[in-house]
C-alpha positions as CSV (number, residue, x, y, z in Angstrom):
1,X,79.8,102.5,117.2
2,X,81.6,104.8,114.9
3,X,84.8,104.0,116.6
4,X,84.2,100.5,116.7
5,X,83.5,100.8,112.7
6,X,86.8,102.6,112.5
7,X,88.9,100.1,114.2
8,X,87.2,97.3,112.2
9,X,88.1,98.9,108.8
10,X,92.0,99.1,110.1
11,X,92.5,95.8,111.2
12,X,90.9,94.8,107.5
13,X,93.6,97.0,105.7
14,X,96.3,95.8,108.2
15,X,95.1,92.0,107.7
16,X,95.1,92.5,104.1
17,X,98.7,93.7,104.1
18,X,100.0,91.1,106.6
19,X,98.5,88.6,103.8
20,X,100.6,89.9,101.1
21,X,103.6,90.0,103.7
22,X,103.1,86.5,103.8
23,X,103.2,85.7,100.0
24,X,106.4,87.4,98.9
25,X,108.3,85.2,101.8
26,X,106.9,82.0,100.4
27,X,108.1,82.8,96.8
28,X,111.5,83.8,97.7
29,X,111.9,80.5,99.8
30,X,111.0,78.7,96.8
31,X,113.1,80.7,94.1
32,X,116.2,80.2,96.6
33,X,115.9,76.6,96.8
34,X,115.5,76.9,93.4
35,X,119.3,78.4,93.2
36,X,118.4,81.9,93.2
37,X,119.5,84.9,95.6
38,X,120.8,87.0,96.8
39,X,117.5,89.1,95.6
40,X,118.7,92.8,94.3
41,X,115.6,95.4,94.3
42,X,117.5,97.8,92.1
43,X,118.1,94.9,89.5
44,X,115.0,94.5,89.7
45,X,113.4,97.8,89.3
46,X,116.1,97.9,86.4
47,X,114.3,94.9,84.7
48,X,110.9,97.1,85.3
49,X,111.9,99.4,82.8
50,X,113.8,97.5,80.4
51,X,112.0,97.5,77.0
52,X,111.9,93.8,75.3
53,X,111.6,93.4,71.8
54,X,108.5,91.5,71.0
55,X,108.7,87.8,70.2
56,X,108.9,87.5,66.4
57,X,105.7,85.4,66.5
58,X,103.7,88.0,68.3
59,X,100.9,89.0,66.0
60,X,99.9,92.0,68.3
61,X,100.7,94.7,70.3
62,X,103.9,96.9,70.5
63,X,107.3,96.6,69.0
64,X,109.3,97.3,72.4
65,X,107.7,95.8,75.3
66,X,108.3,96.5,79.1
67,X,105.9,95.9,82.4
68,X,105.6,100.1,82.5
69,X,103.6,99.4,78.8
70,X,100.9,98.0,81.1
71,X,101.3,99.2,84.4
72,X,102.5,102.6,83.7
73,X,105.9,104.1,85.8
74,X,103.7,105.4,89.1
75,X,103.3,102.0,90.4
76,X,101.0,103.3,93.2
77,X,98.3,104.0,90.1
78,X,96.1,101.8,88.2
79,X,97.8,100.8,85.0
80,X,95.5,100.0,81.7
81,X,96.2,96.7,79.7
82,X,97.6,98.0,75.7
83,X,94.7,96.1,74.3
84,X,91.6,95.9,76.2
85,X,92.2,99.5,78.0
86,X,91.1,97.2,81.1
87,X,92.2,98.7,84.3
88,X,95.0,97.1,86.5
89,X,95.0,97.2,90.0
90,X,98.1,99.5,91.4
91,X,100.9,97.2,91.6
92,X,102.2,99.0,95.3
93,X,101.1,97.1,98.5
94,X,101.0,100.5,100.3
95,X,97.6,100.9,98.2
96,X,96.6,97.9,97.0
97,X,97.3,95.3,100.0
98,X,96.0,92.3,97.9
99,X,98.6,92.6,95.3
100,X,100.7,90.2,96.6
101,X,98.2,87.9,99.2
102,X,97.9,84.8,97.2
103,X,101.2,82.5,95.9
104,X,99.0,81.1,93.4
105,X,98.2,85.0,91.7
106,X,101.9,85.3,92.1
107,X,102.7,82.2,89.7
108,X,100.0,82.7,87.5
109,X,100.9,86.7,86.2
110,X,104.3,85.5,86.1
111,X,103.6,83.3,84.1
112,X,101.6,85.3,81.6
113,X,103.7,88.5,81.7
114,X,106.7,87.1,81.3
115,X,106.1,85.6,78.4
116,X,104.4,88.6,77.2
117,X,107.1,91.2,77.7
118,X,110.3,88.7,77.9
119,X,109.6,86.0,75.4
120,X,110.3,84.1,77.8
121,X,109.6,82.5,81.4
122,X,111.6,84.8,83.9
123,X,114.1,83.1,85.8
124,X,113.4,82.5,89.6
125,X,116.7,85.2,89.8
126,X,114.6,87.7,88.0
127,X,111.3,87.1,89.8
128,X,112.9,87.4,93.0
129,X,114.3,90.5,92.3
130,X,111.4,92.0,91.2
131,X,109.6,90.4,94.6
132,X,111.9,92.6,96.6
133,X,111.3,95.8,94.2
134,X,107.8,95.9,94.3
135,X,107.3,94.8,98.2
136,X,108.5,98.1,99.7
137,X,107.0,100.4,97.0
């Protein structure tokens, strides 16, 4: 029974992985017909650490913005939001296999984090990259 447990619990975590596997494919298709690639992981871990000035009409938050400000620099660690202290999931697939499952997720933190840190909506260039850095981590 134990063993049967066991083997249960792995093909979850591998099933969970496989999911986000799936994901990350999807979204580089669609940023490379949208005229991005090739996909650079070091240009993206690059654009990780950048810091951003914030957007002259932010009304909160830091002066110099950059995903670490959230997510911290050990990406296989919870991060905490700057405001709320609400922790964020570890943003590594090796230990958080979810990360990456759903396109829809994918769009939608895009979305909101890149207008948060950037200013701006990242380009499907820059989300790709950071697709490919985050992936293997």
């Amino acid at each position: 029974m134990r063993r049967t447990m066991l083997i249960l619990c792995m093909l979850a975590v591998a099933g969970a992985a496989w999911a986000a596997n799936e994901a990350i494919p999807e979204m580089l298709d669609k940023y490379r017909a949208q005229g991005a690639g090739p996909f650079d992981a070091k240009r993206g871990e690059a654009m990780w650490h950048k810091k951003f000035p914030a957007p002259p009409d932010a009304k909160e938050g830091p002066k110099m913005r950059s995903c670490e400000t959230c997510h911290g620099t050990d990406l296989t660690k919870p991060g905490k939001h700057y405001k709320t202290g609400k922790v964020i999931d570890p943003m590594a697939p090796s230990v958080n296999p979810e990360r990456f499952s759903e396109a829809k997720k994918i769009r939608k933190w895009f979305r909101r984090n890149c207008k948060w840190v950037l200013g701006r909506k990242c380009t499907p260039q820059e989300k790709g990259d950071f697709l490919v850095y985050l992936k293997d981590l």
